[in-house]
N, C-alpha and C positions, 0 to 999 in steps of 0.2 A: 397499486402502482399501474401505470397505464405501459402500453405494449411497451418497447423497444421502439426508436426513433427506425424509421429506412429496414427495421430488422436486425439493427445493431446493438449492444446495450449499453455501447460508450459513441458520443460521438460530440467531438470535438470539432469546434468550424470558426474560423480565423480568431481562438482563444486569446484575449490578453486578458493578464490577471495584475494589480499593482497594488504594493503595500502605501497605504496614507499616510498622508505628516504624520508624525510624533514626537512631540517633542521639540529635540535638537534634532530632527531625522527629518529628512524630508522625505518625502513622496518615491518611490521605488518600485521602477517596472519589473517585475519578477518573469515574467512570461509575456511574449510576444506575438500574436499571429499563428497560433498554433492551430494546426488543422491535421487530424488523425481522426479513422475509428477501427474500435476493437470488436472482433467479429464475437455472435456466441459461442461462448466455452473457449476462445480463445486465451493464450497468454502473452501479454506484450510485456518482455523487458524496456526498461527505461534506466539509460546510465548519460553521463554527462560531466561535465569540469563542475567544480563548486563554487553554486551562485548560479547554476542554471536554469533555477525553477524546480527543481524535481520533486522535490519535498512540497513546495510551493502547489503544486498540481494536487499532488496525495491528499493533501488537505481539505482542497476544495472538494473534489470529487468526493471523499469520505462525508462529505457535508460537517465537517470541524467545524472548516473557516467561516462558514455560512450562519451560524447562531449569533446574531446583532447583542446575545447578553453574554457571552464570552468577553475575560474581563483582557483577554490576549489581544494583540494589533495583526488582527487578521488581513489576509488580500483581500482584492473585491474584484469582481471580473468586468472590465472597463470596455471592453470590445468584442464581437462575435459571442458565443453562447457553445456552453456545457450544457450535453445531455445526457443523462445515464435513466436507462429502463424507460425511457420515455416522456422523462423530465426535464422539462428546463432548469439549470439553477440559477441563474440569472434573475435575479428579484425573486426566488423560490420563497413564498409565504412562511413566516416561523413554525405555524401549526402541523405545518407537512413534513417539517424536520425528523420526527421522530419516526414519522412511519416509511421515510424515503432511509433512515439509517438503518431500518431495522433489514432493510431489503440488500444496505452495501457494509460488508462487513471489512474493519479496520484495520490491520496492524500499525502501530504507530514506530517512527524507528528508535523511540526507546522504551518499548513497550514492555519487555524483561526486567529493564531497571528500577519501573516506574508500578510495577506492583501492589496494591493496597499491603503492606506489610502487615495490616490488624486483621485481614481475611485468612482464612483458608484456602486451598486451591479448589475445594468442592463451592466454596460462595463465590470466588473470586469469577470462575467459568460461568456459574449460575447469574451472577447480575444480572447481564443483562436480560435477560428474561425476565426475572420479579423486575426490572425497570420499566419492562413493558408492561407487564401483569403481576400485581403484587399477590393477587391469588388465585396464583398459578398452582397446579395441584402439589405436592410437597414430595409425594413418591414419584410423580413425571417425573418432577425437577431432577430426582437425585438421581432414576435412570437416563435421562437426557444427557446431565454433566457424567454420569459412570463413563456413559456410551463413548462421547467428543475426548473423554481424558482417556480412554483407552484407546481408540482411534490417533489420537497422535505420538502412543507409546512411551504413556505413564503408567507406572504400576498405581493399582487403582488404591494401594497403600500409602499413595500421595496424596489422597483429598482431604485429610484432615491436619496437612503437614502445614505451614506456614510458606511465604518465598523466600526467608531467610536460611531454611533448612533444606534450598535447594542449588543445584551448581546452572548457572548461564546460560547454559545450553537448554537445562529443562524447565527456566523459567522461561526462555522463551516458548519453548512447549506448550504452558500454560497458556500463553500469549497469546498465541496463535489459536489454540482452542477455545479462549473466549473470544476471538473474531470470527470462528466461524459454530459458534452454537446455536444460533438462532437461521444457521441453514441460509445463507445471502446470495442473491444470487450475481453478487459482483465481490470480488475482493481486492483491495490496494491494500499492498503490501508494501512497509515503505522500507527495506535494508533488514530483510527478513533474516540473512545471518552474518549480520554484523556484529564484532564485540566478543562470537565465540568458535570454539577454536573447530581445526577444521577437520577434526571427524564428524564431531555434530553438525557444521554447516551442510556434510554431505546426508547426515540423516534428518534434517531441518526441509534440505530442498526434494530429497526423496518423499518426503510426508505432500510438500504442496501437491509434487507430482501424484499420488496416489489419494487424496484428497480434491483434487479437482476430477480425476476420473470416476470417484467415489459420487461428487456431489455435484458434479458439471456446473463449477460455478463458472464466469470470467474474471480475469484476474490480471491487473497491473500490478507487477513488482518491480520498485526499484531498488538496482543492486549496481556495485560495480564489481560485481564478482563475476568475472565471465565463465567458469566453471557452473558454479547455478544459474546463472540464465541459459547456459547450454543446456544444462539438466531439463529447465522450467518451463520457457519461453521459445513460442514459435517462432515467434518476430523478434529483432527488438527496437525500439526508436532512441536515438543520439540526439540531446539536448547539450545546446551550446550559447553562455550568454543570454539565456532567454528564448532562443529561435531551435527549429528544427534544423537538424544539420544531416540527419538519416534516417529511415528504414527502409527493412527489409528483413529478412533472414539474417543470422551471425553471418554468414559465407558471402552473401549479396551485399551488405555493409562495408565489410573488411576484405571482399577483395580487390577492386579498384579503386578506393576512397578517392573523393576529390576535394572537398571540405577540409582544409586545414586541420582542426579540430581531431576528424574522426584519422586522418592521417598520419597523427601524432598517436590517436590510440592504437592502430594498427602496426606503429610503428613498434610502440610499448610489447604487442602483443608477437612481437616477430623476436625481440629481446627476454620473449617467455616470460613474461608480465602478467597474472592472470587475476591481480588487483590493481585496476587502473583510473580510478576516478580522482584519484593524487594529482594529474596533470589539469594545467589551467587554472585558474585564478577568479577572484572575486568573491564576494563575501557569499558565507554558506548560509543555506536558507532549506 
């Protein structure tokens, strides 16, 4: 991978992303004119109304959306340019996909639920690795997955468990461990503790926190938990309808808001709100 764009390892400049016909579907602008960048080792929360891109974003930049033999109706980026580690993705060549993933590691946000249920948790954190290298040495491999399944506070008596034989919270454990095994040094995280309940969410976002310390990676997480973006994130940026509506710090965001949008969420947040991505409308993406 080539350096970081300006020294930055995310940099976004007047981004629009839009989903193509389909169908009975027309053409849909997901993301508008988006212009941000994430410093290194930093962490930018990303929260917003549904239908605002944010998922939409997580995608592309994981390089998902980006594989033309994905049988899914991915975005495409129609205006300005994504850069991450020093890459353009905008027309990013197929052949460079695999080695540009291997550098940005994924949580998908239903990545607990969506488990190979036929693997183990020691093969399930190992793929990606024999993905990259089918022979990769056998004893690494297994202290490699021991090390990451310990590091996110699995008894190492889960690796030969199934993900049926485990509870939500520590599947997503798993989850998390296979996005960051092969060591990335970005990570999008898309609703990292959604779904489970909320003591795990606080030892879910204590793990990012000690895991980015750990491995200084940079990290977009989107959540509308604003407990763990307090936890997580230094910044965080307010998507609305496809546009930027804020950043800043939680404190620099919410406390003059002028933006409709983030005014309503600050408003949520003054009514002790501390899940608010319920407010606002249009179709979730």
């Amino acid at each position: 991978m080539r350096g970081a764009a300006h020294g930055y390892p995310i940099v976004l400049s007047d981004l629009s992303l839009e989903y193509p016909p389909h169908g009975a579907s027309p053409a849909h602008v997901a993301l508008r004119g988006l212009t941000l960048t994430i410093a290194p080792g930093e962490v930018l929360g990303l929260l917003g109304s549904a239908g605002s891109g944010k998922s939409t974003l997580a995608k592309v930049l994981s390089g998902v959306a980006l594989d033309p033999k994905s049988p899914d109706v991915h975005p495409v980026i129609t205006g300005g340019e994504a850069t991450v580690l020093g890459l353009r993705l905008r027309g990013i060549p197929r052949r460079e996909l695999p080695e540009y993933r291997f550098h940005v590691g994924y949580l998908a946000q239903d990545a607990a639920a969506t488990l190979p249920a036929d693997l183990t948790i020691a093969e399930i954190v190992g793929e990606p690795i024999l993905e990259r290298d089918r022979r990769y040495n056998r004893k690494a491999l297994q202290t490699r997955v021991a090390t990451m399944v310990d590091a996110v506070r699995l008894p190492l008596g889960y690796l030969d468990k199934f993900p049926y034989e485990l509870s939500g919270g520590q599947r997503q454990r798993v989850a998390l461990a296979r996005a960051l095994v092969l060591g990335p040094s970005v990570l999008i995280a898309d609703e990292p503790t959604a779904g489970i309940d909320l003591t795990v969410r606080d030892v879910v976002a204590q793990l990012i926190v000690e895991l980015r310390e750990q491995h200084t990676f940079t990290a977009l997480i989107i959540s509308h938990d604003l407990p763990v973006l307090r936890r997580t994130a230094d910044r965080i940026a307010v998507l609305d309808r496809g546009e930027l509506a804020a950043i800043g710090t939680i404190e620099e965001v919410f406390h003059d808001p002028e933006h409709p949008y983030v005014m309503a969420l600050a408003g949520a947040l003054d009514d002790g709100h501390a899940i608010i991505d319920e407010l606002g409308d249009g179709p979730p993406r």
